[in-house]
Backbone as a ProteinNet text record, in pm:
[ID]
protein_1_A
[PRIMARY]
XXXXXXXXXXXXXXXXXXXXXXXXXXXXXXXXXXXXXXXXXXXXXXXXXXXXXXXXXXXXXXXXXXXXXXXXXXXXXXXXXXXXXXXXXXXXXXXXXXXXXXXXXXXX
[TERTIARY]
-2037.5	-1904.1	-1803.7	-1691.3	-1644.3	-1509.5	-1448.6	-1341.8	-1224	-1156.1	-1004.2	-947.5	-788.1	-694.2	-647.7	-607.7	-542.4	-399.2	-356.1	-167.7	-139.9	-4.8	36.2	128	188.7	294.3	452.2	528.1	648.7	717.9	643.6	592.4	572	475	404.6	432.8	517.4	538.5	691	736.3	826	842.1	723.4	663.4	607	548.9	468	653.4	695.5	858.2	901.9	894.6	970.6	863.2	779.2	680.1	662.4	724.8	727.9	845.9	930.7	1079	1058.8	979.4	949	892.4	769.4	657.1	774.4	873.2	946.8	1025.8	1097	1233.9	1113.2	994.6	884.6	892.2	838.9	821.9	911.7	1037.1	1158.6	1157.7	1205.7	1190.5	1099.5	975.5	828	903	912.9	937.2	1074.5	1197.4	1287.3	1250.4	1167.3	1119.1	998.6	982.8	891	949.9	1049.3	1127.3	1236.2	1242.5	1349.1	1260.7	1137.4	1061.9	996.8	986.7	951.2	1084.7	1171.6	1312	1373.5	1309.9	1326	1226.1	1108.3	989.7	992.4	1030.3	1037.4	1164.9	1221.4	1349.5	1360.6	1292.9	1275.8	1441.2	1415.5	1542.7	1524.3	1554	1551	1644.8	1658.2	1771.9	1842.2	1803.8	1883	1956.6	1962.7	2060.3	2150.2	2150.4	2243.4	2347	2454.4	2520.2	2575.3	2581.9	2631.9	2486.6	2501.1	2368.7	2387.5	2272.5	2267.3	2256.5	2309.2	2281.4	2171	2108.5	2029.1	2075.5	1993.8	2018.8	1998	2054.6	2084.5	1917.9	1900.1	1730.1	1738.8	1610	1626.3	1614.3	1672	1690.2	1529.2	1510.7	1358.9	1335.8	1231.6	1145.2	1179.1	1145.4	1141.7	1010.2	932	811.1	774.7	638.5	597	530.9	478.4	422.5	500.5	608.1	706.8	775.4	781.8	778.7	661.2	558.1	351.1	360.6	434.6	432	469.5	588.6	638.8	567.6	487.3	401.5	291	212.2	80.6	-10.7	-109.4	-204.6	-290	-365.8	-488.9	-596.2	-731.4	-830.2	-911.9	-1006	-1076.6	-1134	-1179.6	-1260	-1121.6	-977.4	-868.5	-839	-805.1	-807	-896.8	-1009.2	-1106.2	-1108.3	-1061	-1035.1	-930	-806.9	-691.1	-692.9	-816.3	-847.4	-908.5	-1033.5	-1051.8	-967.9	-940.8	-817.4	-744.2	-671.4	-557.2	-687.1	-788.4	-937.1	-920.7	-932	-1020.4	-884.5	-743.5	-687.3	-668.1	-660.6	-671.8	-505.1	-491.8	-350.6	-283.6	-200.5	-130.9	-163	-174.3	-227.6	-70	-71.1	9.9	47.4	-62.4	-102.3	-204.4	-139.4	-244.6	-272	-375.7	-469.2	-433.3	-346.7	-323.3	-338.6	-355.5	-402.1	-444	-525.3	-561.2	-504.5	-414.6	-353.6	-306.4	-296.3	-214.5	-73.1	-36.1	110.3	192.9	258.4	322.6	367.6	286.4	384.5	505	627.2	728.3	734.3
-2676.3	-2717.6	-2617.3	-2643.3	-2586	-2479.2	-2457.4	-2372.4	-2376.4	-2457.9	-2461.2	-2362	-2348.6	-2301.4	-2367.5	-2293.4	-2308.3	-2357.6	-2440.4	-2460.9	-2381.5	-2319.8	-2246.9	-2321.1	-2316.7	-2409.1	-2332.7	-2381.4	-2339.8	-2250.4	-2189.4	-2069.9	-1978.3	-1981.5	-1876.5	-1823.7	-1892.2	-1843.1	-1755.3	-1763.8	-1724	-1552.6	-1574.4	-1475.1	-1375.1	-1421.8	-1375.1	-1274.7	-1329.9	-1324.1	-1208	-1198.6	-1111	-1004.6	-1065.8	-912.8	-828.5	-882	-851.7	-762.4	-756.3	-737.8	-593.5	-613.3	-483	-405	-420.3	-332.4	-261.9	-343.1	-283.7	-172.8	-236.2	-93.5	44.8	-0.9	106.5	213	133.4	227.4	296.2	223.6	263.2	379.9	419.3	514.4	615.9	580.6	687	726.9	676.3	729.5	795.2	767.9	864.3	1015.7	986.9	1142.4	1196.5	1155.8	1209.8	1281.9	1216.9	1332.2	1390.9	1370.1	1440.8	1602.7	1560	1714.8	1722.4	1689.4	1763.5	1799.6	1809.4	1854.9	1981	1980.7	2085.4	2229.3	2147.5	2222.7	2298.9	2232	2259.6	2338.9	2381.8	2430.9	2570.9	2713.1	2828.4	2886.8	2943.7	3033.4	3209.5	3298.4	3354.5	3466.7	3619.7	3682.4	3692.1	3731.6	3770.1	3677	3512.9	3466.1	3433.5	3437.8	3451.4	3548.4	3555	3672.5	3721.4	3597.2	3637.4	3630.5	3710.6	3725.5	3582.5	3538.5	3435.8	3417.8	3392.7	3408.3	3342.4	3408.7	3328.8	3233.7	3141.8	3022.1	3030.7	2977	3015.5	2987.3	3047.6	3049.8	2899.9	2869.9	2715.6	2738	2655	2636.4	2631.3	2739.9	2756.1	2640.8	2619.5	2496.2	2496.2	2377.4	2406.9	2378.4	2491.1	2542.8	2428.5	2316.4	2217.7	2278.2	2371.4	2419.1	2502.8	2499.4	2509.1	2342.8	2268.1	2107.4	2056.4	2136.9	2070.7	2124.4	2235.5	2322.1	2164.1	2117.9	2023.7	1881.9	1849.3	1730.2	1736.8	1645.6	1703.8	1618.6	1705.8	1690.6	1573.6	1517	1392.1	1461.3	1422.5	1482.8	1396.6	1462.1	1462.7	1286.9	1251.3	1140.4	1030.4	1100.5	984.6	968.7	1076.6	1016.7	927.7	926.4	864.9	678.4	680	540.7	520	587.7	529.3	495.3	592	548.3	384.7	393.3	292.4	169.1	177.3	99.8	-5.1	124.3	65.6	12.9	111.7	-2.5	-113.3	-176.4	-305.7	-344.9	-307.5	-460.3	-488.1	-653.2	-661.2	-602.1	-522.2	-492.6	-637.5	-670.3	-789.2	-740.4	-842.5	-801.4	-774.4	-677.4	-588.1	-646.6	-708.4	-778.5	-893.5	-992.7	-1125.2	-1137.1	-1166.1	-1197.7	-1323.2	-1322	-1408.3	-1442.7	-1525.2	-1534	-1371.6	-1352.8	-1224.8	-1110.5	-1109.5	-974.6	-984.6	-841.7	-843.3	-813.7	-918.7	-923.6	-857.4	-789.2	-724.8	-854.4	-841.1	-949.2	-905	-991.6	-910	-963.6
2119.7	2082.5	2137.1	2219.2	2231.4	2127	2191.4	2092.7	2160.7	2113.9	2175	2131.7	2192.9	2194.3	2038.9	1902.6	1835.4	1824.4	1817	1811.7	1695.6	1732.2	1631.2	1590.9	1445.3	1360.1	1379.2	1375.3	1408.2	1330.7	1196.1	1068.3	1121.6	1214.7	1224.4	1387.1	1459.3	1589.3	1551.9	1494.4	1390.2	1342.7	1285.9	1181.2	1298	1398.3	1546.5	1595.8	1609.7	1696.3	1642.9	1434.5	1406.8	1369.8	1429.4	1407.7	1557.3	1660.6	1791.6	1794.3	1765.2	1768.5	1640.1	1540.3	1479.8	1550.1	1599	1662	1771.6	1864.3	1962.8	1918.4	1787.7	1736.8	1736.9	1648.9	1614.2	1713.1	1887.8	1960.2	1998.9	2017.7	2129.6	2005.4	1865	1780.5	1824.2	1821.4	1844.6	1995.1	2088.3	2243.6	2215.3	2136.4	2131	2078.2	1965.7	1900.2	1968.3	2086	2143.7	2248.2	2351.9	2443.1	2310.5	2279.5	2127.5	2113.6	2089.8	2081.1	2240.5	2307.8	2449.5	2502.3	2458.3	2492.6	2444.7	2297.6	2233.4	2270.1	2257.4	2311.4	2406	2510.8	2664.6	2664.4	2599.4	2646.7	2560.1	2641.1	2570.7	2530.2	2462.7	2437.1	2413.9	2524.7	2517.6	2441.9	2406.9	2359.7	2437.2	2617.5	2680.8	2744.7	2726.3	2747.3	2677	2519.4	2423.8	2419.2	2470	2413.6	2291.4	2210.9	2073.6	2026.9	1867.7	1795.8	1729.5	1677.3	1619.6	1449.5	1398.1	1194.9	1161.2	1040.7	1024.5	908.1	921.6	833	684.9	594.2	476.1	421.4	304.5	271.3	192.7	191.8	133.5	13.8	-104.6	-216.7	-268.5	-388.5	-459.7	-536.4	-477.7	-570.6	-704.5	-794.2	-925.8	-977.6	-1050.7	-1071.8	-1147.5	-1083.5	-1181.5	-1286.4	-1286.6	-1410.5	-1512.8	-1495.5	-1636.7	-1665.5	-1627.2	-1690.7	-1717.6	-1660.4	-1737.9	-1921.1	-1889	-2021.5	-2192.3	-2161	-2240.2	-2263.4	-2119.2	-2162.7	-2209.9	-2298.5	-2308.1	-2198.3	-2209.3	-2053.2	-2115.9	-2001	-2069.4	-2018.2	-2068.5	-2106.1	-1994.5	-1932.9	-1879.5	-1842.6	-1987	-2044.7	-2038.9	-2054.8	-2053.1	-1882.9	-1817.1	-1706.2	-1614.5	-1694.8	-1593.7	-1641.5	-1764.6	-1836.2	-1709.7	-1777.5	-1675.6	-1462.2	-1431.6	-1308.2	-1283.3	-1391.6	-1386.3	-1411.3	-1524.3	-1544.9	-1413.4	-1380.6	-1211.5	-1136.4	-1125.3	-997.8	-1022.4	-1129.9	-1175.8	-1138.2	-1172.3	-1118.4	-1001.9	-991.2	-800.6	-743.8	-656.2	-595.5	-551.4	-514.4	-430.4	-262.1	-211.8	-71.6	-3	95.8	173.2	289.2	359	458.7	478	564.8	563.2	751.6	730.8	868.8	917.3	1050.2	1103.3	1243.3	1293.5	1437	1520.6	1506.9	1532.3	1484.5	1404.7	1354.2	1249.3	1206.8	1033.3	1004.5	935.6	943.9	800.8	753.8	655.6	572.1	432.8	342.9	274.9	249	199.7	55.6
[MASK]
++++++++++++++++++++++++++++++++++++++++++++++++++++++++++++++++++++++++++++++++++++++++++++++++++++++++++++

């Protein structure tokens, strides 16, 4: 028996189109931040062509210590977290993605 060529429904050539048009912004993005850092990369900076000194940048703002907000909650026990893992397992997730003419397409 042979195996034709599938027709696709006018849904799903659609759905094909705007998943084409994603994958593109994707790359043209990935290929901008890619000469974005071979630009940066590639381009040494030495002292001796700086003539002014350079400042340094202000220090980044200190974390806030999770273990002084652990202090106020109470913790679960060993035997409770493993309920609550199970728990979320067993239910089924909603699917993310559906299999369509050869590929998986993002459900919204």
């Amino acid at each position: 028996m042979s195996r034709g060529r599938k027709e696709r429904t006018p849904t799903q050539l659609a759905i094909l189109a705007q998943a084409r048009e994603k994958a593109k912004i994707v790359i043209a993005e990935r290929a901008k931040l890619n000469v974005l850092h071979k630009t940066v990369v590639s381009v040494p900076v030495s002292e001796k062509d700086s003539p002014e000194p350079v400042s340094d940048p202000p220090p980044p703002p200190e974390p806030v210590s999770e273990s002084e907000n652990e202090d106020d909650e109470p913790r679960l026990t060993r035997r409770e977290g493993g309920e609550m893992i199970q728990r979320t397992m067993s239910q089924r997730p909603s699917p993310k993605y559906q299999y369509i003419n050869g590929m998986y397409i993002k459900i919204k």
